[in-house]
DSSP file (Angstrom, degrees, kcal/mol; ACC not computed):
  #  RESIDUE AA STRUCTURE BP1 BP2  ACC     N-H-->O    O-->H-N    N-H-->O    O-->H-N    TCO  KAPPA ALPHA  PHI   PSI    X-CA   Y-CA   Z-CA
    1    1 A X              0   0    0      0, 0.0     3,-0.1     0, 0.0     0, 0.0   0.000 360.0 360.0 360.0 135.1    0.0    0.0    0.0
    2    2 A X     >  -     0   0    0      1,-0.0     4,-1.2     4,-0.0     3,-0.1  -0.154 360.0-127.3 -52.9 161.4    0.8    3.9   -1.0
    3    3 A X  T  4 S+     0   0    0      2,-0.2     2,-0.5     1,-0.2     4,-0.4   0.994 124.0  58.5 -75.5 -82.2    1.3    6.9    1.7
    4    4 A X  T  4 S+     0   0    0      1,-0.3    11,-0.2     2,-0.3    -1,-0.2   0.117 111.2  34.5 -70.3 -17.8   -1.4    8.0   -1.0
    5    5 A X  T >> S+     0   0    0     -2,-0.5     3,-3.3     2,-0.2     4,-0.9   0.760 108.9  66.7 -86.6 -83.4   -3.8    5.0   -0.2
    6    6 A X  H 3X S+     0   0    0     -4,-1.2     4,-1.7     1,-0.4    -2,-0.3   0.482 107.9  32.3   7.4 -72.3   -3.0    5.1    2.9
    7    7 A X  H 3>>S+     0   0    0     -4,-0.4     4,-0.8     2,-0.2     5,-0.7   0.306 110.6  62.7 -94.3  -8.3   -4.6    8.5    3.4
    8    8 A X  I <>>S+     0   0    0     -3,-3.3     4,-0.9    -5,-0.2     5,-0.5   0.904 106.9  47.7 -61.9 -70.4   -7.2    8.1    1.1
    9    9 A X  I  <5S+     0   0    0     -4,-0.9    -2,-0.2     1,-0.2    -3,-0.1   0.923 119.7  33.5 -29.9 -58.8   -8.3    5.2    3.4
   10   10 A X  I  <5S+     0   0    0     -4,-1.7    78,-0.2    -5,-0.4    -1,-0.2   0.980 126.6  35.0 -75.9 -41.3   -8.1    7.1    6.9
   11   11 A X  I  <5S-     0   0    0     -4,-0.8    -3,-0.2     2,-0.2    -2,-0.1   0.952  99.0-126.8 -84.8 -55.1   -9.1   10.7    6.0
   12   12 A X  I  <<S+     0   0    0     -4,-0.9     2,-0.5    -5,-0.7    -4,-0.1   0.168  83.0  57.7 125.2  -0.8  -11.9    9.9    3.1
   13   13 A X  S   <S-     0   0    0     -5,-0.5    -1,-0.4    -6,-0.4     2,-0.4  -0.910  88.0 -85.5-162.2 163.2  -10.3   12.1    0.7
   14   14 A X        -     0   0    0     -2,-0.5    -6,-0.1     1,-0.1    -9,-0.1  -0.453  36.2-107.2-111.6 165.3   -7.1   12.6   -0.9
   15   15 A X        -     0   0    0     -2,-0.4     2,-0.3   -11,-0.2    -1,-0.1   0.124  10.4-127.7 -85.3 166.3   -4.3   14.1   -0.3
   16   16 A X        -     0   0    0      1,-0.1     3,-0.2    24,-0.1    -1,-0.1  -0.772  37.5-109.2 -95.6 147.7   -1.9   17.3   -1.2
   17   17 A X  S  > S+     0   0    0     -2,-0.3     4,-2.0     1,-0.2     3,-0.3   0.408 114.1  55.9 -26.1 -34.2    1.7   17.1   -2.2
   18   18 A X  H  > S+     0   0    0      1,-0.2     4,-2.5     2,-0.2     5,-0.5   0.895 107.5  54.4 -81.7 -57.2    3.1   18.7    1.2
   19   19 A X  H  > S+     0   0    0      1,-0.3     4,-0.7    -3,-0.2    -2,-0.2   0.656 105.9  42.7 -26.6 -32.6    1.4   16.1    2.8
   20   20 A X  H  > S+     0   0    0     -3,-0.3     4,-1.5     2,-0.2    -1,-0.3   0.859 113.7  62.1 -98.6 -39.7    2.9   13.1    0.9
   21   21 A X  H  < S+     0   0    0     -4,-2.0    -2,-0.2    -3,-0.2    -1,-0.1   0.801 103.6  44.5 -34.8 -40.1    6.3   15.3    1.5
   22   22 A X  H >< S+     0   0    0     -4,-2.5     3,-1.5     2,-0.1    -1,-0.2   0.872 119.4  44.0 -85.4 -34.6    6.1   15.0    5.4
   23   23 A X  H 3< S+     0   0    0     -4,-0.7     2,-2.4    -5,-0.5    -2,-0.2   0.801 102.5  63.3 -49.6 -88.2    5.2   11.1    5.2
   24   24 A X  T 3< S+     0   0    0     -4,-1.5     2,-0.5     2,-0.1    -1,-0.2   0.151  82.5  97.5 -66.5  -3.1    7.7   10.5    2.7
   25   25 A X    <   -     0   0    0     -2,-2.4     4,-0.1    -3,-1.5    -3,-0.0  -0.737  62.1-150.7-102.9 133.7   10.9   11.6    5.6
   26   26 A X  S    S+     0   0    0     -2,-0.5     2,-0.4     2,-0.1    -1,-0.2   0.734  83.4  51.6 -75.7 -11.8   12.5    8.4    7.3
   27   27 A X  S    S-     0   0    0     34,-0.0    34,-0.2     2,-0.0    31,-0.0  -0.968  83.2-134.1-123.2 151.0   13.3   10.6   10.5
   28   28 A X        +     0   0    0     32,-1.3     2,-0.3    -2,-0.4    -2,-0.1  -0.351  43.6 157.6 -96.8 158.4   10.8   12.6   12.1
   29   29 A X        -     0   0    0     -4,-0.1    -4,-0.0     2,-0.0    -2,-0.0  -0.804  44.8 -58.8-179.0 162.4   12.7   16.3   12.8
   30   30 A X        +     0   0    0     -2,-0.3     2,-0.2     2,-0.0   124,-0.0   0.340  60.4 150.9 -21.3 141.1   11.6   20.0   13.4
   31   31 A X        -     0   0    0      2,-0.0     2,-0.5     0, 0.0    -2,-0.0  -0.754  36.9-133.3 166.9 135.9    9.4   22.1   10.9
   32   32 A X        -     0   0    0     -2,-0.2     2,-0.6     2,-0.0    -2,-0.0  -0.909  17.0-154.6-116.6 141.3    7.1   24.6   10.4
   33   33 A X        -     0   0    0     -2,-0.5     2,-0.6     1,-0.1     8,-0.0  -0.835   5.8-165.7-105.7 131.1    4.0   24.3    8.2
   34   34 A X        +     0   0    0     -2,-0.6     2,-0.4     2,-0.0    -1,-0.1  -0.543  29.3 137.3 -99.6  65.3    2.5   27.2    6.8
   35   35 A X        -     0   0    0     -2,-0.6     4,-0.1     1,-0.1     6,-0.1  -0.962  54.1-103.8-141.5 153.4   -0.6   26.7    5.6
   36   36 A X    >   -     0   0    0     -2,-0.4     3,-1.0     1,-0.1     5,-0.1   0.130  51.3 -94.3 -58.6 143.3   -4.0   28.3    5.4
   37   37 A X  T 3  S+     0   0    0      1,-0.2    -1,-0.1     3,-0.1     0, 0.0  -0.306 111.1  40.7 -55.8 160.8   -7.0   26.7    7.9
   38   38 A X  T 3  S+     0   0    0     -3,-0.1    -1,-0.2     1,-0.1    -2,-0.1   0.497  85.9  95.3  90.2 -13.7   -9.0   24.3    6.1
   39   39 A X  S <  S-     0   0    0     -3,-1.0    -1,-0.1    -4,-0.1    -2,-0.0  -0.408 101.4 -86.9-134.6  66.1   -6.2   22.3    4.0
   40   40 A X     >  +     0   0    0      1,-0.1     4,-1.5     3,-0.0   -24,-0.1   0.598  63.9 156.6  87.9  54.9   -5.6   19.4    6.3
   41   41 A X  H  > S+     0   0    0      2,-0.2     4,-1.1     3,-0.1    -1,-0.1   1.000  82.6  37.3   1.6-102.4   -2.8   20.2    9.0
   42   42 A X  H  > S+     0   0    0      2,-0.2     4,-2.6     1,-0.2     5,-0.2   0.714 116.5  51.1 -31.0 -60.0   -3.9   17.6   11.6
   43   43 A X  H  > S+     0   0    0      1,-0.2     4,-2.1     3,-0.2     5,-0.5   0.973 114.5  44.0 -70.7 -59.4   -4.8   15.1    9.2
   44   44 A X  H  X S+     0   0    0     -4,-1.5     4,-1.2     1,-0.2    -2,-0.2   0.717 117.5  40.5 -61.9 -27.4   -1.5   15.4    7.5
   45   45 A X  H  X S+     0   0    0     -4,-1.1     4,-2.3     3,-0.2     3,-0.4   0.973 121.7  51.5 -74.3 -50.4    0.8   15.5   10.6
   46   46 A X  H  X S+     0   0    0     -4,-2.6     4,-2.6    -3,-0.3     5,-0.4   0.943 112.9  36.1 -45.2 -62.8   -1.5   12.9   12.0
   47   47 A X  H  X S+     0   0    0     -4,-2.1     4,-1.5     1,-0.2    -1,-0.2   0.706 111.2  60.5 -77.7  -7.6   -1.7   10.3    9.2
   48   48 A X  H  X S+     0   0    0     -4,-1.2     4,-0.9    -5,-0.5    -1,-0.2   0.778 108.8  50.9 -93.2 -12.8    2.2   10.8    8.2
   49   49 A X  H  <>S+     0   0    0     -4,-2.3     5,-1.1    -5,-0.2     4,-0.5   0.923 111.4  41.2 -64.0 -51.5    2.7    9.6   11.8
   50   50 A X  I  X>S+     0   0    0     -4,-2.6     4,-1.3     1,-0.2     5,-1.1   0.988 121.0  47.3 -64.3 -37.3    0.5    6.4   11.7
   51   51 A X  I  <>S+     0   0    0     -4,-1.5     5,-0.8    -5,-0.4    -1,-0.2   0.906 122.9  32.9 -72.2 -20.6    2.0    5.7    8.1
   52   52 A X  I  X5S+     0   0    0     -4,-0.9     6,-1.5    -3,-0.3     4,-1.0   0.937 134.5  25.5-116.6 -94.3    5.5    6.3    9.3
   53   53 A X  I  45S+     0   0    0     -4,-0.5    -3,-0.2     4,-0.2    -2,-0.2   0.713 131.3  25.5 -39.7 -40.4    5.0    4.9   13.2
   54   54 A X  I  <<S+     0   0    0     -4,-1.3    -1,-0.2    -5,-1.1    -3,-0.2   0.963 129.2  32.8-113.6 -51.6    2.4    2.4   13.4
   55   55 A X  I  4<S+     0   0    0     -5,-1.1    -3,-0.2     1,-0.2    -4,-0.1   0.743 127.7  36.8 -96.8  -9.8    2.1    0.9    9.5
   56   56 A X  S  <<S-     0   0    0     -4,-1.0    -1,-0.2    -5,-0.8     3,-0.2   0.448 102.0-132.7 -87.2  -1.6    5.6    1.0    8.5
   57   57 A X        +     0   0    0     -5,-0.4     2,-1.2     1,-0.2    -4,-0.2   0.988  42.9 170.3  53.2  42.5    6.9    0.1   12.2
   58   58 A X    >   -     0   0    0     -6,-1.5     3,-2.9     1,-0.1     2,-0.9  -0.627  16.8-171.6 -81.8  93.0    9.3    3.1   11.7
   59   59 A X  T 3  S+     0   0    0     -2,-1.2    -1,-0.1     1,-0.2     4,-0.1   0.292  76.4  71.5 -78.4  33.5   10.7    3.3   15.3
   60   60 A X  T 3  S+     0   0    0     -2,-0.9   -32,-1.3   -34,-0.2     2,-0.4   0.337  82.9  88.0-122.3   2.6   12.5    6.7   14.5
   61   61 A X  S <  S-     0   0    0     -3,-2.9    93,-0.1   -34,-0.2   -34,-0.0  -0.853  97.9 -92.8 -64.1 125.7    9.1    8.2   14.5
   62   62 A X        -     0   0    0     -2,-0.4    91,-0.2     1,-0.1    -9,-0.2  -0.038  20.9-142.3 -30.9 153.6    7.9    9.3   18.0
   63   63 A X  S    S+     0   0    0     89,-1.0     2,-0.2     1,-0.1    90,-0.2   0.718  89.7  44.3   6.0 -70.4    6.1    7.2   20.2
   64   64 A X  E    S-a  153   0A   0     88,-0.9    90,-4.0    52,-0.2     2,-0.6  -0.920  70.6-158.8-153.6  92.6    4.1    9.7   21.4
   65   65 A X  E     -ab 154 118A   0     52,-1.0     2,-1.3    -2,-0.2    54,-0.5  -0.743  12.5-155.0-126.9 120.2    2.2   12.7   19.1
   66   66 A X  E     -ab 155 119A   0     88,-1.8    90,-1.8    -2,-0.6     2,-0.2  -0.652   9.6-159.7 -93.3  91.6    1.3   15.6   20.9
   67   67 A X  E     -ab 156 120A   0     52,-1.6    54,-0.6    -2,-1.3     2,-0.5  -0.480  16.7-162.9 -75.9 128.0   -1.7   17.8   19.4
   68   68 A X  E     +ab 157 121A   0     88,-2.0    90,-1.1    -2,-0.2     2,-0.5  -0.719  18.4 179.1 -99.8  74.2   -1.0   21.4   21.4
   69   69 A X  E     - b   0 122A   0     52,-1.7    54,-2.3    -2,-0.5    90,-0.1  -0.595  31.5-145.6-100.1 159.6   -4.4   23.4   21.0
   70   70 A X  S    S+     0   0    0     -2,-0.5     2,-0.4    88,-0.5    -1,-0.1   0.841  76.3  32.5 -74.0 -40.7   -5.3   26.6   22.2
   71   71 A X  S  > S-     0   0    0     50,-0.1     4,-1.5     1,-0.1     5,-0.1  -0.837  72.6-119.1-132.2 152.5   -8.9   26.2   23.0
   72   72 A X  H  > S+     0   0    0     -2,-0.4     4,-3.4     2,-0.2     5,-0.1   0.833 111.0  60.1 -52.8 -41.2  -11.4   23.5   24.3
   73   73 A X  H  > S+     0   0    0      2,-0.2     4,-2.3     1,-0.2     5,-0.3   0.981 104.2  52.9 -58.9 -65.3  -13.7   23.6   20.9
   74   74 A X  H  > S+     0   0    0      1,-0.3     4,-1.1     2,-0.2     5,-0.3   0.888 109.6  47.7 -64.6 -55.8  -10.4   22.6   18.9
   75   75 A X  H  X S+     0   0    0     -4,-1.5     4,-1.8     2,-0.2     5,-0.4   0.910 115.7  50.2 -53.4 -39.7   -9.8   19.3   21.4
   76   76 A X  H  X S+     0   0    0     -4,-3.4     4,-1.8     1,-0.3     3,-0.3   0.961 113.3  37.3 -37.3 -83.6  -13.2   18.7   20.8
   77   77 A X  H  X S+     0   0    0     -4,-2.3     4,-1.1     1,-0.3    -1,-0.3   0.608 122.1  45.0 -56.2 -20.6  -13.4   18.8   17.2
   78   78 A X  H  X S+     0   0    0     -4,-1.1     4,-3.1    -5,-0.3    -1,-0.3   0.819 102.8  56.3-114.6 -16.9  -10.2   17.2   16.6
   79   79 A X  H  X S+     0   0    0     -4,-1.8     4,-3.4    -3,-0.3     5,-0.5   0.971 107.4  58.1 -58.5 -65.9  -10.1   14.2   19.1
   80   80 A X  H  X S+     0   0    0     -4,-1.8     4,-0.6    -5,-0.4    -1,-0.2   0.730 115.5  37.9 -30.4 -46.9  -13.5   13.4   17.0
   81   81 A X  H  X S+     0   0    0     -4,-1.1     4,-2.3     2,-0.2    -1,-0.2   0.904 111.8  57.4 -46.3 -62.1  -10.9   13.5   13.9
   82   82 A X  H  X S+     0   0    0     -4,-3.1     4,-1.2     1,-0.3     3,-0.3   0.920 111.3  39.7 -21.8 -74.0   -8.3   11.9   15.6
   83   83 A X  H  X S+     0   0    0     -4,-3.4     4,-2.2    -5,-0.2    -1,-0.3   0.673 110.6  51.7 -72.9  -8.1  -10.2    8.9   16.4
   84   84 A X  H  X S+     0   0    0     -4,-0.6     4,-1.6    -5,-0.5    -1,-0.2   0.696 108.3  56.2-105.4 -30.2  -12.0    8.4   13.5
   85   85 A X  H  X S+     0   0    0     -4,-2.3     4,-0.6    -3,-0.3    -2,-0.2   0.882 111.6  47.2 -49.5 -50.9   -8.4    8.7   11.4
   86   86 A X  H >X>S+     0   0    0     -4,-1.2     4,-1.7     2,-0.2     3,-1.6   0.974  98.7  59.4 -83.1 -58.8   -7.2    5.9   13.7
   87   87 A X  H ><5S+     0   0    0     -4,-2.2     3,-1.1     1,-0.3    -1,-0.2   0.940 111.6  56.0 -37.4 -46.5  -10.5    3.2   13.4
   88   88 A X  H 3<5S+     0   0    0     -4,-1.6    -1,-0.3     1,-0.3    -2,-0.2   0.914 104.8  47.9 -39.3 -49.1   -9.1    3.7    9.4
   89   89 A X  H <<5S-     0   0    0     -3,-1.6    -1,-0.3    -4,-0.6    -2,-0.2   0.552 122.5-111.7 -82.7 -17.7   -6.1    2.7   10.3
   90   90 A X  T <<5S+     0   0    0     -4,-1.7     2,-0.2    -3,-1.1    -3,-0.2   0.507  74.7 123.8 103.2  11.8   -7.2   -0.3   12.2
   91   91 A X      < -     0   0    0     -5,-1.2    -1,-0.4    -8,-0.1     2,-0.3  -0.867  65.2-108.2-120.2 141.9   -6.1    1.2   16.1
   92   92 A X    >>  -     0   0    0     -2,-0.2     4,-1.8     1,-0.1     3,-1.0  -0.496  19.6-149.2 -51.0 119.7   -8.4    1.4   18.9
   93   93 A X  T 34 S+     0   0    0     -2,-0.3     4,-0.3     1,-0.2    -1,-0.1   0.747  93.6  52.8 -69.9 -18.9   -9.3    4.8   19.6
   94   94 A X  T 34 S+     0   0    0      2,-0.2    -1,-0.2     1,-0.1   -11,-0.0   0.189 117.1  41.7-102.0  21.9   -9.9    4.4   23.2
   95   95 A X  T <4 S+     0   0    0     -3,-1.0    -2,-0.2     3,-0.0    -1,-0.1   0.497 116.6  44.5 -76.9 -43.1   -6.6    2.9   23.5
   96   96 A X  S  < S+     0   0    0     -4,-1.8    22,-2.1     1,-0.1     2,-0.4   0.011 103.5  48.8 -93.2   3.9   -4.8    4.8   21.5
   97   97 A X  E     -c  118   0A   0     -4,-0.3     2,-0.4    20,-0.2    22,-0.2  -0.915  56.3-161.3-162.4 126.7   -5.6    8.5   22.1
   98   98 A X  E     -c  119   0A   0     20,-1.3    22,-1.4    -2,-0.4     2,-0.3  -0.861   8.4-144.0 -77.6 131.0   -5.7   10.3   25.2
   99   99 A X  E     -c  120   0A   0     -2,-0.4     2,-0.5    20,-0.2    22,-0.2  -0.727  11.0-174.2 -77.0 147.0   -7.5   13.9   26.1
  100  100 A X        +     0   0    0     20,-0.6    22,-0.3    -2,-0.3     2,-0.3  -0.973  40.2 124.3-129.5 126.8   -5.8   16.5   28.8
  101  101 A X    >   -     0   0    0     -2,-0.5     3,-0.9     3,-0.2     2,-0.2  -0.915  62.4 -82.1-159.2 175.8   -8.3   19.1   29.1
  102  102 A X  T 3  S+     0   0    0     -2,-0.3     3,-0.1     1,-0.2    -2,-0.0  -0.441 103.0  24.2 -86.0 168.5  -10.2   20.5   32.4
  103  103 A X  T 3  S+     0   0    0     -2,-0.2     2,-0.2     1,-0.2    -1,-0.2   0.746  95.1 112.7  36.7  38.0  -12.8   19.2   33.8
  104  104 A X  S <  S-     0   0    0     -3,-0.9    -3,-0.2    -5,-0.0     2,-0.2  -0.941  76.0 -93.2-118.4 160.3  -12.3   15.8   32.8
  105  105 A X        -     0   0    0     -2,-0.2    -3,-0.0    -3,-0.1     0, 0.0  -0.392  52.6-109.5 -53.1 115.0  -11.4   12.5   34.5
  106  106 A X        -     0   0    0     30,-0.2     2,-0.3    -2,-0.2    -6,-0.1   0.098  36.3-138.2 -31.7 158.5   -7.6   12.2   34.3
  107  107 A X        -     0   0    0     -8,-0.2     2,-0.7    -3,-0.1     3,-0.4  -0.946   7.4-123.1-129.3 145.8   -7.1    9.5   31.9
  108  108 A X    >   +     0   0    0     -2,-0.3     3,-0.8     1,-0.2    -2,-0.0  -0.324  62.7 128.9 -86.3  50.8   -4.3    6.7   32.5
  109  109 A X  G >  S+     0   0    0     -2,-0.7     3,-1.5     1,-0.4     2,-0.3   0.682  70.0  64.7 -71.5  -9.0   -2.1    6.9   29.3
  110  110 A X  G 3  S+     0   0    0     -3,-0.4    -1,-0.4     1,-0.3    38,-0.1  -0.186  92.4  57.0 -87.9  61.8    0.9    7.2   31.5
  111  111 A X  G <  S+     0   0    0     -3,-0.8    -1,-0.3    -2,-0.3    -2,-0.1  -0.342 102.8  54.5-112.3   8.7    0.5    3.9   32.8
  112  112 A X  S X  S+     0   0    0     -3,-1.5     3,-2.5     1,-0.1    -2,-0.1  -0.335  71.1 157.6-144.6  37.9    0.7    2.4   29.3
  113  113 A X  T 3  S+     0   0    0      1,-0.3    -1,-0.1     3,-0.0     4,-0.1   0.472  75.0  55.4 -70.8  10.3    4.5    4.1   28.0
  114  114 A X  T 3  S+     0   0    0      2,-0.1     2,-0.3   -51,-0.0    -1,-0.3   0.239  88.8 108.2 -44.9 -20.6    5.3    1.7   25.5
  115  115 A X  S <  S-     0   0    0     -3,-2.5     2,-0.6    -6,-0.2    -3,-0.1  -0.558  79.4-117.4 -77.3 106.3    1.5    2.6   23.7
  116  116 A X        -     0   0    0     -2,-0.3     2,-0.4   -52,-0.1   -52,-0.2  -0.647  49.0-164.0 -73.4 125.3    1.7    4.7   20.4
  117  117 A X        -     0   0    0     -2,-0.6   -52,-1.0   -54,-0.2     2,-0.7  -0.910  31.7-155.4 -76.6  82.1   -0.2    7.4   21.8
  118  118 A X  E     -bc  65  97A   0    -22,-2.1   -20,-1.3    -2,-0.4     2,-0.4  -0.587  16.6-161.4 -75.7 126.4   -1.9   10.3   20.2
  119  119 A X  E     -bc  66  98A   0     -2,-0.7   -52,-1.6   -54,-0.5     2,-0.4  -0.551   9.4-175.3 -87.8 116.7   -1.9   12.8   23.0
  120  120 A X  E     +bc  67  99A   0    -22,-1.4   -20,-0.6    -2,-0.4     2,-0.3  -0.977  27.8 142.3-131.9 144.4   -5.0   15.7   21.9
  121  121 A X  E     -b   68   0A   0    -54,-0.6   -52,-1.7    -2,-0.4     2,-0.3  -0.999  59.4 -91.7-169.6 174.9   -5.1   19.3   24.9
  122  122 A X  E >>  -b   69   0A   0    -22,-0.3     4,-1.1    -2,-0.3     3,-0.7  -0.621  46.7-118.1 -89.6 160.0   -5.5   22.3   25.8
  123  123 A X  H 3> S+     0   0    0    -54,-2.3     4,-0.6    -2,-0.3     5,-0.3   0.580 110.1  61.8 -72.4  -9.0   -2.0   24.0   25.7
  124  124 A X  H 3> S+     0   0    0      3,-0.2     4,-0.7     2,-0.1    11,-0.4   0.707 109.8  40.3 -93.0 -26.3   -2.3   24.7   29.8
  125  125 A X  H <4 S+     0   0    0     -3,-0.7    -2,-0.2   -25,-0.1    -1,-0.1   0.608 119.1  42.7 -85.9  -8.1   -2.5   21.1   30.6
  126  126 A X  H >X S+     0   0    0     -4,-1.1     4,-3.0     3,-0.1     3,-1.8   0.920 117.2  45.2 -88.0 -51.6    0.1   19.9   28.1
  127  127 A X  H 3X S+     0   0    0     -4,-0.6     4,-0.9     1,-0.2     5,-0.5   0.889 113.1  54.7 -23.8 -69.4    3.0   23.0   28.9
  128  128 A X  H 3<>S+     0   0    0     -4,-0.7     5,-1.9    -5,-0.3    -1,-0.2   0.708 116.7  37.5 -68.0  -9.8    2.3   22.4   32.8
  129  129 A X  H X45S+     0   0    0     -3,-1.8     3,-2.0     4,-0.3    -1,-0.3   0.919 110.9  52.5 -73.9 -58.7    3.1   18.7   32.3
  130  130 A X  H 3<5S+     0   0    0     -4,-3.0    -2,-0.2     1,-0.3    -3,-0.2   0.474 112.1  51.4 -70.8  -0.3    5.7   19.1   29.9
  131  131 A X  T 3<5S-     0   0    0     -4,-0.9    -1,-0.3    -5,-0.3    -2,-0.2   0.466 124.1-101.6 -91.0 -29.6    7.1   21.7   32.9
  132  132 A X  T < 5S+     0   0    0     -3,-2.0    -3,-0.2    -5,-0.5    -2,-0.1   0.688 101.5  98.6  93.0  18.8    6.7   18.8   35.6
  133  133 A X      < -     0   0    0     -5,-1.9     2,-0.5    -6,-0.3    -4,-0.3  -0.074  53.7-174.2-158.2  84.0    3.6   20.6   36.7
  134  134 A X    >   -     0   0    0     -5,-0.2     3,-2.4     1,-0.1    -5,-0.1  -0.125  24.5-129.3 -76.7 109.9    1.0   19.3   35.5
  135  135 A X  T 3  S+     0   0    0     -2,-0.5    -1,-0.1   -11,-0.4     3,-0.1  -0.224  92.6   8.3 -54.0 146.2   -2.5   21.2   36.3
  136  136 A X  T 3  S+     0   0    0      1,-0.1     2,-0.3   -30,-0.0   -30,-0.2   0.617 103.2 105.6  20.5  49.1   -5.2   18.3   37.8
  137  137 A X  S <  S-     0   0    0     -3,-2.4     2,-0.1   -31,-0.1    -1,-0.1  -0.876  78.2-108.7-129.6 144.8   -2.9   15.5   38.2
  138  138 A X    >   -     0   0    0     -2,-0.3     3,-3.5    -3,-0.1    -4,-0.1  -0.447  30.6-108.8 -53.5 127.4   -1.8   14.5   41.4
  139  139 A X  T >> S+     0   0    0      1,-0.3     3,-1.0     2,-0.2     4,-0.8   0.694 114.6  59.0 -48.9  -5.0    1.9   15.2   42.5
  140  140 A X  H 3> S+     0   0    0      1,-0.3     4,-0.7     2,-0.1    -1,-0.3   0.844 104.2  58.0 -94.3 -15.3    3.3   12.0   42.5
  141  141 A X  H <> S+     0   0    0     -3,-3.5     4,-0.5     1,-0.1    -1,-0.3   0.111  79.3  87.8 -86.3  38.1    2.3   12.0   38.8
  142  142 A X  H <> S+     0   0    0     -3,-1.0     4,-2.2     2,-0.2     5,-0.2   0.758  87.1  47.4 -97.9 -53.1    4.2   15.0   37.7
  143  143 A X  H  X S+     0   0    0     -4,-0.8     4,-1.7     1,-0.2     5,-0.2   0.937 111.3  50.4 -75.3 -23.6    7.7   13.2   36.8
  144  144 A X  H  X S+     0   0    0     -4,-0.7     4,-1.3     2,-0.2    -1,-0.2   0.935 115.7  39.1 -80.2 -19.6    6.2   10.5   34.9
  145  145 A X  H >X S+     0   0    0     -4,-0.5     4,-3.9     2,-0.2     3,-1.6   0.954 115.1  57.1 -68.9 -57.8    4.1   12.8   32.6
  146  146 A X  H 3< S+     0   0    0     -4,-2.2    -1,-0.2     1,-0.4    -2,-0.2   0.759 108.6  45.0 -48.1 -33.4    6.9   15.1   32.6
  147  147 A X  H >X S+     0   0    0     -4,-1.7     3,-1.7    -5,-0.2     4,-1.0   0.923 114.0  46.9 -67.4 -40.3    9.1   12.4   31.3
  148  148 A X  H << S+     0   0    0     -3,-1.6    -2,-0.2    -4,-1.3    -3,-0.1   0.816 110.6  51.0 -79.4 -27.2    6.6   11.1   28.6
  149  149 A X  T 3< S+     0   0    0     -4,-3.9    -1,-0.3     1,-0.1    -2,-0.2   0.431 119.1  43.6 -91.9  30.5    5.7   14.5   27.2
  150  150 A X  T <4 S+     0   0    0     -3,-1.7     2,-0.3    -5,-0.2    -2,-0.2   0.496 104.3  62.2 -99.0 -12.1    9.6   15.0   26.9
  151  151 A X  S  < S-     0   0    0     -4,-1.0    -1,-0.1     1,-0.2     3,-0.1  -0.966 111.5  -2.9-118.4 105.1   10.8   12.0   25.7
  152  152 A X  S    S+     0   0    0     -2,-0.3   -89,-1.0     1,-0.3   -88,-0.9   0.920  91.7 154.7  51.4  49.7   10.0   10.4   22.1
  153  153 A X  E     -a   64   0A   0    -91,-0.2     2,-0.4   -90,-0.2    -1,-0.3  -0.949  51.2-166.1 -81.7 118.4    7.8   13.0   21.4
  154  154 A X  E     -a   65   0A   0    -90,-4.0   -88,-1.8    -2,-0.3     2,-0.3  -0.971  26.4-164.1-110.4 133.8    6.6   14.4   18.2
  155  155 A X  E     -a   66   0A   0     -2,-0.4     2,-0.2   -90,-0.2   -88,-0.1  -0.803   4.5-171.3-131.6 132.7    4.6   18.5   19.8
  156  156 A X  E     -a   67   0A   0    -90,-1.8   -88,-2.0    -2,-0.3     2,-0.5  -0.892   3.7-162.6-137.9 117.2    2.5   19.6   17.0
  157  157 A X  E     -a   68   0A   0     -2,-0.2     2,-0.3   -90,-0.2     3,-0.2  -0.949   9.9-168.2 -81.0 117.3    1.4   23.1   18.1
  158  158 A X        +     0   0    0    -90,-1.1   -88,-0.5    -2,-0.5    -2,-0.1  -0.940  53.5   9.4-132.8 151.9   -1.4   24.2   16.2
  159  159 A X        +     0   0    0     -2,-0.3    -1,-0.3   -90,-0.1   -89,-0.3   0.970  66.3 161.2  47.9  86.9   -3.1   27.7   16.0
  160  160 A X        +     0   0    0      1,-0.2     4,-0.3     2,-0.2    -1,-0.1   0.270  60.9  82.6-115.6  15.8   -0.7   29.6   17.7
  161  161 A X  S    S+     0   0    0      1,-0.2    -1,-0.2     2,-0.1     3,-0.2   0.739  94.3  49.1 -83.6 -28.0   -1.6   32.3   16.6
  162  162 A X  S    S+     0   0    0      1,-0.1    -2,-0.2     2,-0.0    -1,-0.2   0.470  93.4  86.5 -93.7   8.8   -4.4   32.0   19.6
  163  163 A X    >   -     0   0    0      1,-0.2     3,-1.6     2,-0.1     2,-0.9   0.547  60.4-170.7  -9.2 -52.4   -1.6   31.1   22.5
  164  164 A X  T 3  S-     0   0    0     -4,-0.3    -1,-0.2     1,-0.3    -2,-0.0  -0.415  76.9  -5.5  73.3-110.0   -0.4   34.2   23.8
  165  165 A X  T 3         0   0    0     -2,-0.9    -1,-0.3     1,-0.2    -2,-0.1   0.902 360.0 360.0 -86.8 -35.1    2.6   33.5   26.0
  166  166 A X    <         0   0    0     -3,-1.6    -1,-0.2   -96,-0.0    -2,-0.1   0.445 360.0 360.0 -35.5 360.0    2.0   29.7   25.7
């Protein structure tokens, strides 16, 4: 199977040329994408990580990929993506994808670090983790998040143009 099947399968529609670019690198590394809302971000950093990590078993892809969002509405709307990306792909979604957000029940993905994760929050619960102080988790969990969102990580910050200081 094609990167280009591939993502026809999981997203429903097919994909643009940067997209098949970011698959197409055997090592994950640093980059900013510049492109307009509306032309597939998420799905593309998202599905060149499952083609690259999960159906090519590339283990110099992260582990761990950590959607950084600004606002609650945007974890909403994109866990709904998220998962629906991954049932394409064949992975459980309630295995596979965690939520950080407030005023939900902490969720046990740390207990499971070996697990390709997709990680989906608001940027105040992933930052205060990724600080080693992580808002509505309990202290004795602060160094193990802080290790997992620091270690074999791929941090996708999106819309950061609504962040601030974050």
């Amino acid at each position: 199977m094609t990167f280009s099947d591939f993502f026809q399968r999981c997203a429903g529609f097919s994909r643009h040329e940067w997209q098949a670019r970011l698959a197409a690198d055997d090592t994950c590394r640093d980059r900013l994408i510049r492109i307009p809302t509306g032309f597939g971000k998420t799905a593309g950093v998202t599905i060149a990580w499952l083609w690259n990590r999960v159906e090519q078993k590339n283990e110099t892809w992260p582990r761990r990929l950590v959607l950084c969002l600004p606002m609650r509405t945007l974890v909403e709307q994109t866990k709904l993506a998220v998962s629906a990306w991954l049932e394409q792909a064949g992975l459980s979604p309630q295995k596979h994808v965690a939520v950080l957000m407030g005023g939900l029940s902490p969720s046990e993905w740390h207990l499971e670090p070996e697990q390709d994760t997709v990680l989906i929050g608001t940027q105040d619960m992933l930052l205060s983790r990724a600080m080693n102080r992580g808002y509505g988790a309990g202290r004795a969990r602060w160094p193990m998040e802080y290790a997992l969102l620091n270690v074999d990580c791929l941090w996708v910050l999106d819309e950061i143009q609504l962040m601030g200081v974050g």
